[in-house]
Short mmCIF file of the C-alpha atoms (twelve columns), coordinates in Angstrom:
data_MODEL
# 
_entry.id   MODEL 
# 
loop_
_atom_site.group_PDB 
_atom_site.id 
_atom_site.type_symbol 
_atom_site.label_atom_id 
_atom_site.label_alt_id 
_atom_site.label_comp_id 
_atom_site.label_asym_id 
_atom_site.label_seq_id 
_atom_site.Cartn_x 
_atom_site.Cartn_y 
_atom_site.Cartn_z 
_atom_site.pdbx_PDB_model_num 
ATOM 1   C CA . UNK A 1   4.050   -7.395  21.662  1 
ATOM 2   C CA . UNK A 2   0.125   -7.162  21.904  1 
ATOM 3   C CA . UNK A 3   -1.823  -5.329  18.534  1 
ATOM 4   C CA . UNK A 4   -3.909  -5.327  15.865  1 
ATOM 5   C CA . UNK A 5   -3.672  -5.873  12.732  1 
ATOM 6   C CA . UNK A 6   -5.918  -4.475  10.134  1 
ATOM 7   C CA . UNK A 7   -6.281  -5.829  6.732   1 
ATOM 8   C CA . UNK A 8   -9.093  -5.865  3.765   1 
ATOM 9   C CA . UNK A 9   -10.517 -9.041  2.105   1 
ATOM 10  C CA . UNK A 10  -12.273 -10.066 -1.081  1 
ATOM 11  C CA . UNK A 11  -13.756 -12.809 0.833   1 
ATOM 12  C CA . UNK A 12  -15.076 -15.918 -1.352  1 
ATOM 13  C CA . UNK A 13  -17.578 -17.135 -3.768  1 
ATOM 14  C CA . UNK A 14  -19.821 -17.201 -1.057  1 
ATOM 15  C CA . UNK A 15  -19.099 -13.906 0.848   1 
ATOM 16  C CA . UNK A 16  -17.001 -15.744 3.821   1 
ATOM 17  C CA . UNK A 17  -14.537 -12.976 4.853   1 
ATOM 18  C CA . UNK A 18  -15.663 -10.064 2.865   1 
ATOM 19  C CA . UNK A 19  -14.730 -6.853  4.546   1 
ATOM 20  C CA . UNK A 20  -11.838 -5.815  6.882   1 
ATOM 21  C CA . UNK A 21  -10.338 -8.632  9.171   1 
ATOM 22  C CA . UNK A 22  -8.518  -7.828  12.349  1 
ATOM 23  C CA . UNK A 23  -5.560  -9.813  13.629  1 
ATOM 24  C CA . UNK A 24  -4.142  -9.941  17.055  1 
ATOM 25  C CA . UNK A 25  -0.277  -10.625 17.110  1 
ATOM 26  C CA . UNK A 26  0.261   -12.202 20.736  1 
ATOM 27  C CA . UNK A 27  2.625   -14.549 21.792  1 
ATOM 28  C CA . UNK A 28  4.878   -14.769 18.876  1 
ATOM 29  C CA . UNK A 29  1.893   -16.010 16.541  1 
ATOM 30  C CA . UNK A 30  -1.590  -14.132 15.083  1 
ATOM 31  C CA . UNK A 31  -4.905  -15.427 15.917  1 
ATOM 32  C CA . UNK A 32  -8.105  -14.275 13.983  1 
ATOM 33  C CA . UNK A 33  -10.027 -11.746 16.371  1 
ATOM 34  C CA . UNK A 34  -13.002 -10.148 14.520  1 
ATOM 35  C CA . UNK A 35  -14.570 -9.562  11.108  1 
ATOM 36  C CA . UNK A 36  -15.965 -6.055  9.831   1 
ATOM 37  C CA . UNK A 37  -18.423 -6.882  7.243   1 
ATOM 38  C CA . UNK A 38  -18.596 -4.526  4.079   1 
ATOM 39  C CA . UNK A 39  -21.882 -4.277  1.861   1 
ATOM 40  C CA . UNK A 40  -19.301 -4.110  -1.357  1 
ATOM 41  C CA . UNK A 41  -15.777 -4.055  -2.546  1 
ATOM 42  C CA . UNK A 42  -12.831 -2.790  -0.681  1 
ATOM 43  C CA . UNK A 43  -9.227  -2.607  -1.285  1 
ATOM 44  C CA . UNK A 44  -8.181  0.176   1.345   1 
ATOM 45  C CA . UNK A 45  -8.239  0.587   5.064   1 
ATOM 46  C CA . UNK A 46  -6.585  3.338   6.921   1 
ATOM 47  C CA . UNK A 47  -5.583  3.177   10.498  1 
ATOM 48  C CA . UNK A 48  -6.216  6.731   11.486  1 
ATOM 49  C CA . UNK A 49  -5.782  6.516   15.539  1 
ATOM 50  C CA . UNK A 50  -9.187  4.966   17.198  1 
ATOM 51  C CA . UNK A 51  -10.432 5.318   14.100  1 
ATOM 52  C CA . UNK A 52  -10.623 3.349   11.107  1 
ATOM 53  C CA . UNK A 53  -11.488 4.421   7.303   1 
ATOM 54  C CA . UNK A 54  -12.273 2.416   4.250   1 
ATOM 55  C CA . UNK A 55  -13.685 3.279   0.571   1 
ATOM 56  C CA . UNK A 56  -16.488 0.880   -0.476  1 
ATOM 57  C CA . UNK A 57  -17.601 0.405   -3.978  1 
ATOM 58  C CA . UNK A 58  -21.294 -1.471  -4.253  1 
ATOM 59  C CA . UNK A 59  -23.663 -2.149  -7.064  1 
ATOM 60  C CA . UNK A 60  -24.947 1.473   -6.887  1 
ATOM 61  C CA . UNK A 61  -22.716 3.594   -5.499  1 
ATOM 62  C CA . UNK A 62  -18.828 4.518   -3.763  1 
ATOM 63  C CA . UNK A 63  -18.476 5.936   -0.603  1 
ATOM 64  C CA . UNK A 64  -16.052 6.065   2.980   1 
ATOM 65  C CA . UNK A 65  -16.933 4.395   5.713   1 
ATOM 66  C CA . UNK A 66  -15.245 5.576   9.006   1 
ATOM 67  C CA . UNK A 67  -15.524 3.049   11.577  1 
ATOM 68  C CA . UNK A 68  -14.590 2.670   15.064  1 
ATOM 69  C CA . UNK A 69  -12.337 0.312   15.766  1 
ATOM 70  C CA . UNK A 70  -14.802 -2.238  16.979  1 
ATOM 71  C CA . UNK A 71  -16.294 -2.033  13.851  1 
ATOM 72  C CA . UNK A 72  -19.127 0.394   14.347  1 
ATOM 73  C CA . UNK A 73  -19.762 2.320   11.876  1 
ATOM 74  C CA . UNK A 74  -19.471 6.614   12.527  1 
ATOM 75  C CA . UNK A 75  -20.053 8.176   9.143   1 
ATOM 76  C CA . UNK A 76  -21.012 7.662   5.917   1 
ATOM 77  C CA . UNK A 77  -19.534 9.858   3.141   1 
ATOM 78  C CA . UNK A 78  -20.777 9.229   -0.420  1 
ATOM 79  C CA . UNK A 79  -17.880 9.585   -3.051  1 
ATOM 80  C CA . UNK A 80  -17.418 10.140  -6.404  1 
ATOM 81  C CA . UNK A 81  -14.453 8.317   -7.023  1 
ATOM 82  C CA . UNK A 82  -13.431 4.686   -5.215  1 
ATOM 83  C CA . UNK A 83  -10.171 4.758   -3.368  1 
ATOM 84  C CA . UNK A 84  -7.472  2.333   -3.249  1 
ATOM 85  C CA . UNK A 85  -4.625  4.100   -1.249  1 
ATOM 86  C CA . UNK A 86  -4.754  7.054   1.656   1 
ATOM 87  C CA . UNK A 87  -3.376  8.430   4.374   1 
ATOM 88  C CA . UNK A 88  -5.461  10.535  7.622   1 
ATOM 89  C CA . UNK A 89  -3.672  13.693  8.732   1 
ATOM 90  C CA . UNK A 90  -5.776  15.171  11.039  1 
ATOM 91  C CA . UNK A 91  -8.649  16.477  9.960   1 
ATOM 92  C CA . UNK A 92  -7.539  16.124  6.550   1 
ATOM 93  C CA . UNK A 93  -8.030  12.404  4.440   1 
ATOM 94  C CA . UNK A 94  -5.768  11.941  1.545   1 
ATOM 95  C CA . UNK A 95  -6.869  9.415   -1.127  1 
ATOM 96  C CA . UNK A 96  -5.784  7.817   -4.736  1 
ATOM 97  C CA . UNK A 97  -8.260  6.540   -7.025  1 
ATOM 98  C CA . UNK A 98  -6.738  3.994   -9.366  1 
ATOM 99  C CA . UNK A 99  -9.544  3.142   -10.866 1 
ATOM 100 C CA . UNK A 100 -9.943  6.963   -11.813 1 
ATOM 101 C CA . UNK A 101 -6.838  8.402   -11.649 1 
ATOM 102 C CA . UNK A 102 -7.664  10.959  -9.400  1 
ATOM 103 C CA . UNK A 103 -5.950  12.661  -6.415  1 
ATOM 104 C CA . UNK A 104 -8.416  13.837  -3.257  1 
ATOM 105 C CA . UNK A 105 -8.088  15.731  -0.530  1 
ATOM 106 C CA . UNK A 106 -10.920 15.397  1.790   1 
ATOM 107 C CA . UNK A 107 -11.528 18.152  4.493   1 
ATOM 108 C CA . UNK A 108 -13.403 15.569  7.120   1 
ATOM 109 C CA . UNK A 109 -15.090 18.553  8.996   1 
ATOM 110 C CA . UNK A 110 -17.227 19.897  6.145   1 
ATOM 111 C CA . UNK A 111 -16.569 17.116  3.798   1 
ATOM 112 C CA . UNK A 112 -15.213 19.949  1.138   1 
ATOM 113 C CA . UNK A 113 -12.887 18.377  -1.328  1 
ATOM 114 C CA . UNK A 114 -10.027 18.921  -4.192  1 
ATOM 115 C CA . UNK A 115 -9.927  16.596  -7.293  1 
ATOM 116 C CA . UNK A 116 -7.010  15.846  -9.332  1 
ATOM 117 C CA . UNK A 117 -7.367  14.299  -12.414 1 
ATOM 118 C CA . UNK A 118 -3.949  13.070  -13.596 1 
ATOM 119 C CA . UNK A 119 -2.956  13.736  -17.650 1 
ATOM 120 C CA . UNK A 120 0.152   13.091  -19.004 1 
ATOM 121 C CA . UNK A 121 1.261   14.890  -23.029 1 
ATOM 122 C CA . UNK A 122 1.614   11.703  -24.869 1 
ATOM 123 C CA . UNK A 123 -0.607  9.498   -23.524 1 
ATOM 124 C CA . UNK A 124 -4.454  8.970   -23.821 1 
ATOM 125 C CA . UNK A 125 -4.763  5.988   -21.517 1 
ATOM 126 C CA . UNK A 126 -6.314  6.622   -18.500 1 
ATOM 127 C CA . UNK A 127 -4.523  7.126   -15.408 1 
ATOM 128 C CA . UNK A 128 -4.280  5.039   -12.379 1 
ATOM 129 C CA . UNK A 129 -3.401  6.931   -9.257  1 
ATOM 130 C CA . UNK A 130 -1.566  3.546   -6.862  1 
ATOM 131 C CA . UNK A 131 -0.034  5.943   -4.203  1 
ATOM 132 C CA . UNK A 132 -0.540  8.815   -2.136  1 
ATOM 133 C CA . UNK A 133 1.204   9.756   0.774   1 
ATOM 134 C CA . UNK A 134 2.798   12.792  2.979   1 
ATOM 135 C CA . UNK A 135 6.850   12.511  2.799   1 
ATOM 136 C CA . UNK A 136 8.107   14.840  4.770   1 
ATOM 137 C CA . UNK A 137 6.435   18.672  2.973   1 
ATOM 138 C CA . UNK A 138 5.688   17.244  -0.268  1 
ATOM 139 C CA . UNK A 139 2.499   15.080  -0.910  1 
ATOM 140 C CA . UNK A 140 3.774   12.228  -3.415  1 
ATOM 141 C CA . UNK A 141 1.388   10.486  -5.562  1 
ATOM 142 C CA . UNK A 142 2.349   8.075   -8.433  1 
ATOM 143 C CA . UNK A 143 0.223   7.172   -11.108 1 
ATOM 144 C CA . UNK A 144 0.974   3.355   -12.201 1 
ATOM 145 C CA . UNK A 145 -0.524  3.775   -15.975 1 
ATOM 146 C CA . UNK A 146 1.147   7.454   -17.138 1 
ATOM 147 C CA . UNK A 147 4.124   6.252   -15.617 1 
ATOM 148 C CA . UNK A 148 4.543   9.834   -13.852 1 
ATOM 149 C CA . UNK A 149 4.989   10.845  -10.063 1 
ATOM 150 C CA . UNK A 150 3.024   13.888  -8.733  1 
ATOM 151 C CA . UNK A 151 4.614   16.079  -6.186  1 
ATOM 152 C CA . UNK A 152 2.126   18.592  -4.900  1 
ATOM 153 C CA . UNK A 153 3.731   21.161  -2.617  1 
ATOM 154 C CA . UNK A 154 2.600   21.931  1.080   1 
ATOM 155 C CA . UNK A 155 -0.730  20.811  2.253   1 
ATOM 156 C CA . UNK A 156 -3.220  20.838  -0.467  1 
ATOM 157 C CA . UNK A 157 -3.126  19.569  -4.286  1 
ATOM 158 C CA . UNK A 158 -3.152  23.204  -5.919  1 
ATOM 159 C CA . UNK A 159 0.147   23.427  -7.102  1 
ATOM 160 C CA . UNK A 160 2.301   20.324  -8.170  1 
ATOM 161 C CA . UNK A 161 5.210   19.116  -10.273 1 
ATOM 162 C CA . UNK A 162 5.947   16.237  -11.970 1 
ATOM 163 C CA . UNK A 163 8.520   13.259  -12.325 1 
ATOM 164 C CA . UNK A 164 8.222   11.125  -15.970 1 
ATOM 165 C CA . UNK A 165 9.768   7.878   -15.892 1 
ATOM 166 C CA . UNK A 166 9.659   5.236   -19.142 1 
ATOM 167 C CA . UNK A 167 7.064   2.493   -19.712 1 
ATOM 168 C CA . UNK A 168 8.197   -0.001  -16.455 1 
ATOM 169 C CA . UNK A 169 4.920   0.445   -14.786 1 
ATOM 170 C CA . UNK A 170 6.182   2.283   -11.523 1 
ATOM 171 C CA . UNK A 171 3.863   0.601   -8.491  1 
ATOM 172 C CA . UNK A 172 4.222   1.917   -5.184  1 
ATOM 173 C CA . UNK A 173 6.570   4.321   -2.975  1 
ATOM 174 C CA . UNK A 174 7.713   2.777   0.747   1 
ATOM 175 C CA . UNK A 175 10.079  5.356   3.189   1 
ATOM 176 C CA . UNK A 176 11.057  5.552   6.493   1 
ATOM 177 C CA . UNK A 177 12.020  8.849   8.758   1 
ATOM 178 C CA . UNK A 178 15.083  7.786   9.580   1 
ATOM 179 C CA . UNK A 179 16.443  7.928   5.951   1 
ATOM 180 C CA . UNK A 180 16.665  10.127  3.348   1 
ATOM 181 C CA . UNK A 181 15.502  7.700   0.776   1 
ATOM 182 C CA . UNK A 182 12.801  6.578   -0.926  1 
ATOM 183 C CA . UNK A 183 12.016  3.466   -2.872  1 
ATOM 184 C CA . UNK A 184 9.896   2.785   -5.472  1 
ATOM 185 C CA . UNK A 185 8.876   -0.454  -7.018  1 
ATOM 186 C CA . UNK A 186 8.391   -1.671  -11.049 1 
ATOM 187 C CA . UNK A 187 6.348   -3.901  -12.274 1 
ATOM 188 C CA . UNK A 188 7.481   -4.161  -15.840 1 
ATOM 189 C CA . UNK A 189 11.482  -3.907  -15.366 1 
ATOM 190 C CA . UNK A 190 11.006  -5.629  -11.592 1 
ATOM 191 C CA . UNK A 191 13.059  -2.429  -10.492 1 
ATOM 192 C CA . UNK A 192 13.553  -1.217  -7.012  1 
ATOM 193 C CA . UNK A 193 14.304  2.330   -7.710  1 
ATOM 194 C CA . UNK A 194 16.081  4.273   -4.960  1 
ATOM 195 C CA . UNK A 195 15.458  8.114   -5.072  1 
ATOM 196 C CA . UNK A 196 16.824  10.825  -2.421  1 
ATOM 197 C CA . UNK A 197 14.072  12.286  -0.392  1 
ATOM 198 C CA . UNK A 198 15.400  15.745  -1.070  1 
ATOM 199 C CA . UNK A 199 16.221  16.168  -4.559  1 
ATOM 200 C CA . UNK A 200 13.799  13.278  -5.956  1 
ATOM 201 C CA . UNK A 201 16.757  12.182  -8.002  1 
ATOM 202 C CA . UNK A 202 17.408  8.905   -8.436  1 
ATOM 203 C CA . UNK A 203 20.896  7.186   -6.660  1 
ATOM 204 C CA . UNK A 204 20.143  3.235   -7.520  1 
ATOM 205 C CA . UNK A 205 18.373  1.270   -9.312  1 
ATOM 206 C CA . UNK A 206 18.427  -2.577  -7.709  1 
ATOM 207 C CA . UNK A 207 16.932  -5.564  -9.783  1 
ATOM 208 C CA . UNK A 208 14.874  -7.825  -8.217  1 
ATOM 209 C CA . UNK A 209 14.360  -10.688 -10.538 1 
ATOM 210 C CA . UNK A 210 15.464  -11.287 -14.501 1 
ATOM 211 C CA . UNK A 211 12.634  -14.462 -14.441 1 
ATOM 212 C CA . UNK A 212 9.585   -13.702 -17.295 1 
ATOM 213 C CA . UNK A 213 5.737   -13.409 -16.015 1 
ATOM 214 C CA . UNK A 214 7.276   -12.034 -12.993 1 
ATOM 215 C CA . UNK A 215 5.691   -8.621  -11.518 1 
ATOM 216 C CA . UNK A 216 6.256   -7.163  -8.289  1 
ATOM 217 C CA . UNK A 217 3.684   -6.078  -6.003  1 
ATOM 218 C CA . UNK A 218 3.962   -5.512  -2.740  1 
ATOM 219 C CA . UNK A 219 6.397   -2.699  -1.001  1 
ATOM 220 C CA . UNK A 220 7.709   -2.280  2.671   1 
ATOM 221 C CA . UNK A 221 10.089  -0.349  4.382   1 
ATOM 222 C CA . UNK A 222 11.291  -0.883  8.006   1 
ATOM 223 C CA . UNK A 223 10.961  1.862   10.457  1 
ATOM 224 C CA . UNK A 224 14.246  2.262   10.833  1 
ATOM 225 C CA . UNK A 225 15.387  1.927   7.364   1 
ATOM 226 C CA . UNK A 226 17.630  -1.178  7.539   1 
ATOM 227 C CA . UNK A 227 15.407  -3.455  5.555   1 
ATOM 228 C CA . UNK A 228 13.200  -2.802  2.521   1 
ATOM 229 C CA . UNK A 229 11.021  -5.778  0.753   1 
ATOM 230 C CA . UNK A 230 9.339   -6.648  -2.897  1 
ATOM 231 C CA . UNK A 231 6.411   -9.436  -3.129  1 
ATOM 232 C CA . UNK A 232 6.925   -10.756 -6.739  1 
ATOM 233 C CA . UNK A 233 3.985   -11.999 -8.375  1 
ATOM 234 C CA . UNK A 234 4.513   -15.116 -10.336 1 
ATOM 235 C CA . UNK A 235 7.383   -15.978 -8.635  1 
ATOM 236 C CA . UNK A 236 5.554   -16.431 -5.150  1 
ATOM 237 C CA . UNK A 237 8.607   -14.915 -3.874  1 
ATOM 238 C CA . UNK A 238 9.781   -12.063 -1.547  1 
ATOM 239 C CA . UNK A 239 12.955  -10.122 -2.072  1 
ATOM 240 C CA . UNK A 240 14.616  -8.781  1.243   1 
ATOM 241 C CA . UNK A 241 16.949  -6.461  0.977   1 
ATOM 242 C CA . UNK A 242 19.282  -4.821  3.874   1 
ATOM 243 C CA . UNK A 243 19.861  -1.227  2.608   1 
ATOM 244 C CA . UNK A 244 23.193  0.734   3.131   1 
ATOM 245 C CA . UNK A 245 23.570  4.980   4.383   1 
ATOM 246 C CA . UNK A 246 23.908  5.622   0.818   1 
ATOM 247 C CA . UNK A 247 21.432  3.985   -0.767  1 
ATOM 248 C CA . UNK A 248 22.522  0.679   -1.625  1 
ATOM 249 C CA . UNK A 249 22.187  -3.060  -0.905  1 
ATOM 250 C CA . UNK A 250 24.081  -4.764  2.072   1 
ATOM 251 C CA . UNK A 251 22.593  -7.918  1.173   1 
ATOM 252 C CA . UNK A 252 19.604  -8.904  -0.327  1 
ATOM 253 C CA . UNK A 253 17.840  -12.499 -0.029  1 
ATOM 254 C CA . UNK A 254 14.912  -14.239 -1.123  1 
ATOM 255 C CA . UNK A 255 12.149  -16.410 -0.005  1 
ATOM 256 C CA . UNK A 256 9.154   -18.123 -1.070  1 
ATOM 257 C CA . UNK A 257 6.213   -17.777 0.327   1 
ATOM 258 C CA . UNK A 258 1.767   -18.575 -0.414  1 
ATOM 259 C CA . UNK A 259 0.341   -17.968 -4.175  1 
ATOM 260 C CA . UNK A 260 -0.505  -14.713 -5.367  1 
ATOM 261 C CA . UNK A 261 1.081   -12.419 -2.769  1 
ATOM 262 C CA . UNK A 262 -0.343  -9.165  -2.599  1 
ATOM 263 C CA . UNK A 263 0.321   -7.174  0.294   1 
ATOM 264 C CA . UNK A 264 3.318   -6.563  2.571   1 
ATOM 265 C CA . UNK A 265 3.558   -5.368  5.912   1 
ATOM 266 C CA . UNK A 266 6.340   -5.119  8.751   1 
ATOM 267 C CA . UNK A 267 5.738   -5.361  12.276  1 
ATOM 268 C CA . UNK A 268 8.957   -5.381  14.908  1 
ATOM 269 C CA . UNK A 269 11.228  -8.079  13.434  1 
ATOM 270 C CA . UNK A 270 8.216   -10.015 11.372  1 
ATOM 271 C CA . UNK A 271 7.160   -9.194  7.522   1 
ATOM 272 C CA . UNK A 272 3.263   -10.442 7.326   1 
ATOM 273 C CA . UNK A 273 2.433   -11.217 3.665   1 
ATOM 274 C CA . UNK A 274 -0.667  -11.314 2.510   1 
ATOM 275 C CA . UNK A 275 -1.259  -14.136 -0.377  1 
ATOM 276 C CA . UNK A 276 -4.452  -13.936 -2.098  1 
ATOM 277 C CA . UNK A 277 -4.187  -17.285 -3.947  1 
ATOM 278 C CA . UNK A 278 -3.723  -18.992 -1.039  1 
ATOM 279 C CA . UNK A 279 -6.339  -17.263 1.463   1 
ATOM 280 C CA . UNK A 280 -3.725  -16.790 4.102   1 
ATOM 281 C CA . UNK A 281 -1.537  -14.285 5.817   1 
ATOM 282 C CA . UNK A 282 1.754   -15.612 5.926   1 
ATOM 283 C CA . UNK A 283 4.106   -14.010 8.445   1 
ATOM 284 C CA . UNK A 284 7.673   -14.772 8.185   1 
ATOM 285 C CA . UNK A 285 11.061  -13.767 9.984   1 
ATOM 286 C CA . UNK A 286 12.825  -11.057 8.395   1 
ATOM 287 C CA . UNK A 287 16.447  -12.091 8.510   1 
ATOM 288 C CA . UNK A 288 15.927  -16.117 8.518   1 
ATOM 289 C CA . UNK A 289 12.943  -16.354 6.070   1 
ATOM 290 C CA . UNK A 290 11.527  -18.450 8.193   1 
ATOM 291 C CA . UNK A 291 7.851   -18.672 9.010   1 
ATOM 292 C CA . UNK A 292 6.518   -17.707 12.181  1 
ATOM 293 C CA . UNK A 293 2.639   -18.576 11.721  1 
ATOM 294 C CA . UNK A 294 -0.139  -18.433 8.743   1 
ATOM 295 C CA . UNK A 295 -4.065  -17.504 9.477   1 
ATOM 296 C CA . UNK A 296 -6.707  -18.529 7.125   1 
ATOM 297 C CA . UNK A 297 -8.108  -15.768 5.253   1 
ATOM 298 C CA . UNK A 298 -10.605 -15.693 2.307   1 
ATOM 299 C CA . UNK A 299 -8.400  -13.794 -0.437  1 
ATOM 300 C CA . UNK A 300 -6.358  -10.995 1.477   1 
ATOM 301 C CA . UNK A 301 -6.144  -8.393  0.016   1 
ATOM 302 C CA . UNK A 302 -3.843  -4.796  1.473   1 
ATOM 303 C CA . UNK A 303 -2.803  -4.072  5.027   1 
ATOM 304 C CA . UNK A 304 -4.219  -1.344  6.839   1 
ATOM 305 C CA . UNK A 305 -2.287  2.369   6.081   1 
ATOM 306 C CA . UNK A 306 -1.063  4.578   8.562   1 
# 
């Protein structure tokens, strides 16, 4: 296996790593290839193709940046909202603000975009849209503050209904095509919450961790479905779980692994890691929970989205 990996960073005091890193996975190990510097903060990168897209916040303004993947920059798009989660399809750029909780869909070609502000009877905080993505003909966004999944029908945000679930903080959504699940993780009740791709009903509910100060974070699915993982904040930890047709757990495992980790990723047989405390990405093997290799990095932050 030869490819990049995409991922954003805080950088340091100092500015060292600011921007989007790329890592080259060769040889059974990652090396450091290139740094994209960013002008301001970023928490999202999207790997749309030859093409890669990231929302920048600065001083002054927000806006998207779509860069080449050398790291030259194409376009400039200024923005009203700044973007932590996306997804390219085609022409068309789905985004989540969770520092607005707001849903956009960006039309690239003429820049023309929908807004979705998300509200929920009950509550007056605001909301904080973690997760937007394309499952199959819905478009599934969940907001991590109204505790409420949005499930907007066909391609555009116009029409949408909604799925209310208590005060456990639900995080983010991972899937894969193969199965007919997906699985959403809780930061309050540490919940991985299995729900049919379908029906949106949920089949399982699997606890990851009973320990106090403990939040999850991170959320990754296999391609092919076998294996789904949970960083867990506080605990430095990541739970591994091998996932049965119906739903349920086969076996699930855990491992420690750098402070603080944020951001999970899997590539072939390896789950990369990235912990922010530690200014590393940690990449370790899925079944053994051994390591495989760590690169320096100045406060990781997410991997890039597909």
């Amino acid at each position: 296996m030869n490819q990049s990996v995409f991922l954003t960073s805080y950088g340091n005091e100092s500015g060292k790593d600011r921007g989007i890193i790329e890592l080259k996975f060769s040889g059974g190990s990652f090396v450091r290839k290139s740094l994209f510097p960013l002008n301001g903060k970023s928490n999202m990168v999207i790997n749309a193709g030859h093409r890669l897209i990231t929302s920048v916040q600065d001083t002054i303004e927000n806006y998207l940046i779509i860069m080449d993947e050398k790291g030259n920059e194409v376009r400039r798009i200024t923005t009203e909202y700044f973007y932590s989660y996306g997804q390219a399809l085609g022409h068309d750029l789905l985004l989540a603000s969770f520092e607005s909780g707001v849903d956009t869909l960006i039309d690239l070609r003429d820049g023309r975009c929908e807004n979705v502000q998300h509200t929920r009877p009950g509550y007056t905080c605001a909301g904080r849209s973690h997760y937007i993505h394309k499952i199959r003909n819905d478009i599934i966004s969940v907001d991590n503050a109204l505790q409420r999944i949005y499930i907007y029908s066909g391609n555009n945000l116009k029409e949408y209904r909604t799925l209310d679930f208590k005060d456990e903080n639900i995080r983010l959504i991972s899937t894969s095509p193969e199965q007919d699940y997906i699985y959403l993780n809780t930061e309050i009740s540490n919940e991985l919450i299995v729900l049919n791709s379908a029906s949106y009903s949920v089949v399982n509910r699997i606890k990851l961790t009973d320990r106090s100060g403990v939040f999850s974070g991170g959320n990754a699915c296999s391609s092919d479905g076998k294996y789904v993982c949970v960083s867990l904040r506080g605990e430095d930890s990541i739970c591994v779980m091998k996932m049965n047709a119906s739903g349920g757990v086969k076996e699930q495992t855990k491992f420690l692994c750098g402070k603080m980790p944020r951001d999970l990723m899997i590539l072939g047989h390896a789950l990369l890691v990235s912990c922010t405390e530690s200014d590393c990405v940690q990449a370790f093997d899925l079944d053994s929970g051994e390591m495989i290799t760590q690169v320096g990095v100045c406060r990781p932050i997410t991997f890039a989205l597909n």
